[in-house]
N, C-alpha and C positions, 0 to 999 in steps of 0.2 A: 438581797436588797437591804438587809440592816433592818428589817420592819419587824424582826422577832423581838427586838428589844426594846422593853413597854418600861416609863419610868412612870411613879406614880403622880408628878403634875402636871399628866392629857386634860386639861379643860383648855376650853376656850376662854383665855385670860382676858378681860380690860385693862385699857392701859393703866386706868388707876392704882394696881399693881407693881407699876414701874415697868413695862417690859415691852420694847418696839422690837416686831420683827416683820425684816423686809426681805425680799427676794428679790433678785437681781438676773433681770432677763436679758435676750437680746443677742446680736449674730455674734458669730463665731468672731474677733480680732475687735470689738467696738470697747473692750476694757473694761468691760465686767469686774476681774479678779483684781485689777487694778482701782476700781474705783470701790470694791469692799474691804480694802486695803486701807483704803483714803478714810472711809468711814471707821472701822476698827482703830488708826491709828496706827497699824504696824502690818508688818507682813504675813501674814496669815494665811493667803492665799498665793498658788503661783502664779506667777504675772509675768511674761514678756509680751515684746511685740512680734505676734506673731497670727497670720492668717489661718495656723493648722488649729488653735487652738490649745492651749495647756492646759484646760481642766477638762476632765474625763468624765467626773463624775459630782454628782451634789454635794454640797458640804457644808455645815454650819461652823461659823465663827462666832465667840460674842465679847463683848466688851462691856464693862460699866464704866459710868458716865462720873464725874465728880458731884452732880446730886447723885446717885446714886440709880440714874437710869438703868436699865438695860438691856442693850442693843444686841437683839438675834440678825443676823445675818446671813442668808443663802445664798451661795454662789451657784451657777447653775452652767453645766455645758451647753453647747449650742443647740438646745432645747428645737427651737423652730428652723435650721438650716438644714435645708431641701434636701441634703447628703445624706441628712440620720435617718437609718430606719426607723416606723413607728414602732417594732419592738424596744429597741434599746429608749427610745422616747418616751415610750410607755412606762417601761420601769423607774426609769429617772423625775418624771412628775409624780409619781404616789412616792417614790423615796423625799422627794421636795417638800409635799404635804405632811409624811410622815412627821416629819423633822419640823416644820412648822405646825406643829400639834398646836400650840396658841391659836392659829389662825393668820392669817396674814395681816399685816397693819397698813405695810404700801408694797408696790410691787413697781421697783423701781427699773423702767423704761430703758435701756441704754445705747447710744448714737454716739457718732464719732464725726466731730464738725471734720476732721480728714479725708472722708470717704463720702459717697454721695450716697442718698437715698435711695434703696434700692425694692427692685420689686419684692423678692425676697422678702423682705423686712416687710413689707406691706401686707406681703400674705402673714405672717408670723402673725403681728397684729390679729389680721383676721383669726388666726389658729387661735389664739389667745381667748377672742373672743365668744367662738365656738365651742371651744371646752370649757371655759368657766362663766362664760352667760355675759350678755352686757353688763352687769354687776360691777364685772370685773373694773371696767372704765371708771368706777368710780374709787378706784384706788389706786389706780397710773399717776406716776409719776416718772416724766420723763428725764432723764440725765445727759446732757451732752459733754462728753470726755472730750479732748484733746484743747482745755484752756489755755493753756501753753504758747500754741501756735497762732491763735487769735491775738493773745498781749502783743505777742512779736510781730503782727500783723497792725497793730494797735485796732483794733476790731473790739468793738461789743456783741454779745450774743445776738442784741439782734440787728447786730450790722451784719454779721451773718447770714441770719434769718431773712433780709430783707433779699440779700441776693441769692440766696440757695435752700428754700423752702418749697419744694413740689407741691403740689396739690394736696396728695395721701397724706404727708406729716400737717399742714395747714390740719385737714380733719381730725388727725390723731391729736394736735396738741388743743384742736377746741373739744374735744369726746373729753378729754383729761382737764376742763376747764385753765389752761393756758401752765399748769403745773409743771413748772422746769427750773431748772437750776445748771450751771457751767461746772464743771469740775477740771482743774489742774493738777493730774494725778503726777504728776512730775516736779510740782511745787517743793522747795526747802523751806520757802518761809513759814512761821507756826503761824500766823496771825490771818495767813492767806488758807491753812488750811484747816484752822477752828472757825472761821468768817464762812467757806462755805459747805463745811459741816452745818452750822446754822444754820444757815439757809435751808437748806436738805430737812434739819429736824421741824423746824418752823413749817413747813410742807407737810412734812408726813405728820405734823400732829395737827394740822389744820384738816387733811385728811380724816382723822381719826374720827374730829369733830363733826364734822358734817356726814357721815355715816353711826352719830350715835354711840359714842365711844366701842362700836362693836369692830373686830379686825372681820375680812372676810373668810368664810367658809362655804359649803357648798356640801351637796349630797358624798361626795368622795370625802371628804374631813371629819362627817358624819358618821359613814359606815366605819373609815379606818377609828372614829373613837369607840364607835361601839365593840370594834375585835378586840379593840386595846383593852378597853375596861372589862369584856371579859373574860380576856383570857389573863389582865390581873388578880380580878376575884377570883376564878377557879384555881390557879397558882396558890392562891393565901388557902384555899379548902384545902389542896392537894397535900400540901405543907404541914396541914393542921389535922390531915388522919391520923387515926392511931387503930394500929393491929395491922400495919402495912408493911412491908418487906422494903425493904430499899429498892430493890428490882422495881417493884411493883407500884413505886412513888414515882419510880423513873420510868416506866412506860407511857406511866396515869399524864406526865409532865410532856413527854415527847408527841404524844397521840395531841395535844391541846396547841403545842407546837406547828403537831402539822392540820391540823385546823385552820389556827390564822394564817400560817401562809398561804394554804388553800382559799381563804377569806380574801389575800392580798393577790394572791394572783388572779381569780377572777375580776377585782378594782383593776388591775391594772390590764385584761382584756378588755374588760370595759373602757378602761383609754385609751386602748389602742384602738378600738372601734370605732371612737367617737374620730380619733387622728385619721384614720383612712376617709373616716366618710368626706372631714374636710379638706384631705388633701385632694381627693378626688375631684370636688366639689372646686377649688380653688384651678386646677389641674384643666378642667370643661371652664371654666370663668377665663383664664388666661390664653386657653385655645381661642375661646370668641373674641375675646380682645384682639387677638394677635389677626385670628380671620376679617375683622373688622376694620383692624387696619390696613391688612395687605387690599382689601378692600374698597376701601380710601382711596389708596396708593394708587389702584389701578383706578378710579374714576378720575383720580388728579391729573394721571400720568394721559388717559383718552382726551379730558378736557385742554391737557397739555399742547397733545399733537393736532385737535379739532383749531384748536387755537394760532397753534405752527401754519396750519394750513392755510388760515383765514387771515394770515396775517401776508403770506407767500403768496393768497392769491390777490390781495390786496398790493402789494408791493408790482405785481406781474400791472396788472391794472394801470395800478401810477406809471410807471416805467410804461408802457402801449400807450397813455395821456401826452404823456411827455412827446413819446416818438412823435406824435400823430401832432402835436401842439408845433414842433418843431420843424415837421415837412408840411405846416400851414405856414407857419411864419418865410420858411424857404419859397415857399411859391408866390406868397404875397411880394414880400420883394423882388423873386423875378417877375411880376407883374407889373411892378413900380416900373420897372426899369427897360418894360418893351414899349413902355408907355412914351417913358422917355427918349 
């Protein structure tokens, strides 16, 4: 998992520092790698269009800024689609946090005005929110890719929004206090794409703001700094015997080794734990939805045919009105006319 190698700046930075780091969530094909791309400024990540996904696994990119910001950036595979095991899940979000040893700053949302909202997505959310606490919500920021096709639609975001907004993302973008931004990761022009970089940092440091200039962290950012730091400091003793064999530095180094990864692999059973319980959990949520509505379906469909009925005995009625209307009027006129 990469989690053996401890560099010496693990704190939880403020951004007074200079240093934003975001993570970048979201389904498998919404353009992720693409829109950290956008943000970096260059290709950094692989990116096509593509539903299998091209990233595999976590990855930091970073960039500095002309003040002299600087921008951590997590790419992340498809963390919450229903396909991945919670093993491989597991190990992938304590690698995510590893690497975000800062803390997180924003944890940037991602949607594709292309494709529709899906329940998937809906549950992921919920995932999200499960394993990192409501907390989490208050550092979402959502991103909608596919700017491109809106211009050429001449659409605003939330011409969009007014026509293809479900319910779920309505809650999701008021949980994240309405925090969103368009991205056209297909854009050439520079001016389109420092305009809504802006935008994006303007967000994530309004974010910053209203949490205290602190990034988020959590009991799992906790434990992995305390293995970090120390299995740093035992490292600087290890290093600093004297009347020790080389062998004997290098056992003293390997045994401390497998310590923390034993430290890291229990965190990341622990996330696997927490993953089943919500997938489970989501899994019984999704059954009763679905019994509920086949549910529905069948009181609609009874009221349907009560209704078919009421309506066919209704029509039987008029039609027997009419007959009976019509062999009165027939006899009245033969009446008339024996009269005559």
């Amino acid at each position: 998992m990469g989690g053996s190698s401890i560099d010496d700046d693990w704190e939880f930075a403020s951004p007074s520092n200079g240093v934003r780091t975001m993570v970048l969530v979201g389904r498998t094909g919404n353009g992720k790698s693409a829109t950290g791309n956008s943000i970096l400024g260059r290709k950094a990540f692989k990116s096509r269009a593509s539903s299998a996904g091209v990233t595999s696994t976590c990855e930091l990119q970073k960039t500095v800024l002309k003040d002299g910001q600087i921008l951590n950036v997590v790419d992340t595979p498809g963390l919450f689609d229903f396909s991945a095991e919670s093993e491989f899940i597991g190990k992938e979000i304590v690698k995510c946090i590893n690497m975000a040893k800062d803390g997180i700053h924003a944890v940037l949302v991602v949607f594709s005005v292309r494709t529709r909202f899906s329940k998937e997505e809906e549950a992921a959310l919920h995932s999200l929110q499960t394993l990192f606490g409501k907390k989490i919500n208050d550092y979402m920021i959502v991103v909608f890719t596919g700017g491109d096709e809106l211009e050429e639609n001449e659409e605003t975001l939330e011409d969009y929004l007014g026509r293809e907004c479900p319910r779920p993302l309505k809650e999701i973008l008021l949980l994240c206090e309405n925090r969103m931004v368009l991205f056209d990761n297909k854009t050439m022009d520079e001016m389109k794409k420092a305009e809504q970089l802006r935008l994006l940092l303007s967000l994530v440091n309004k974010v910053i703001d209203q949490n205290g200039g602190q990034p988020y962290t959590d009991e799992i950012f906790v434990e992995l700094k305390k293995g970090a730091m120390k299995l740093r400091n035992r490292t600087k003793e290890v290093n600093s015997l004297e009347g020790y064999t080389k062998s004997e530095i290098s056992e003293l180094t390997e045994q401390m080794h497998r310590s923390y990864e034993e430290q890291l692999q229990r965190i990341t059973e622990m996330v696997e734990s927490r993953l089943r319980e919500t997938t489970h959990r989501l899994e019984q949520q999704l059954a009763e939805e679905q019994a509920a509505r086949l549910r529905a379906e069948e009181i609609a469909q009874a009221a349907q045919m009560k209704s078919n009925e009421e309506i066919q005995k209704l029509r039987e009625h008029l039609e027997r009105a009419q007959r009976e209307t019509e062999e009165l009027r027939k006899r009245a006129e033969s009446g008339r006319c024996a009269i005559l």
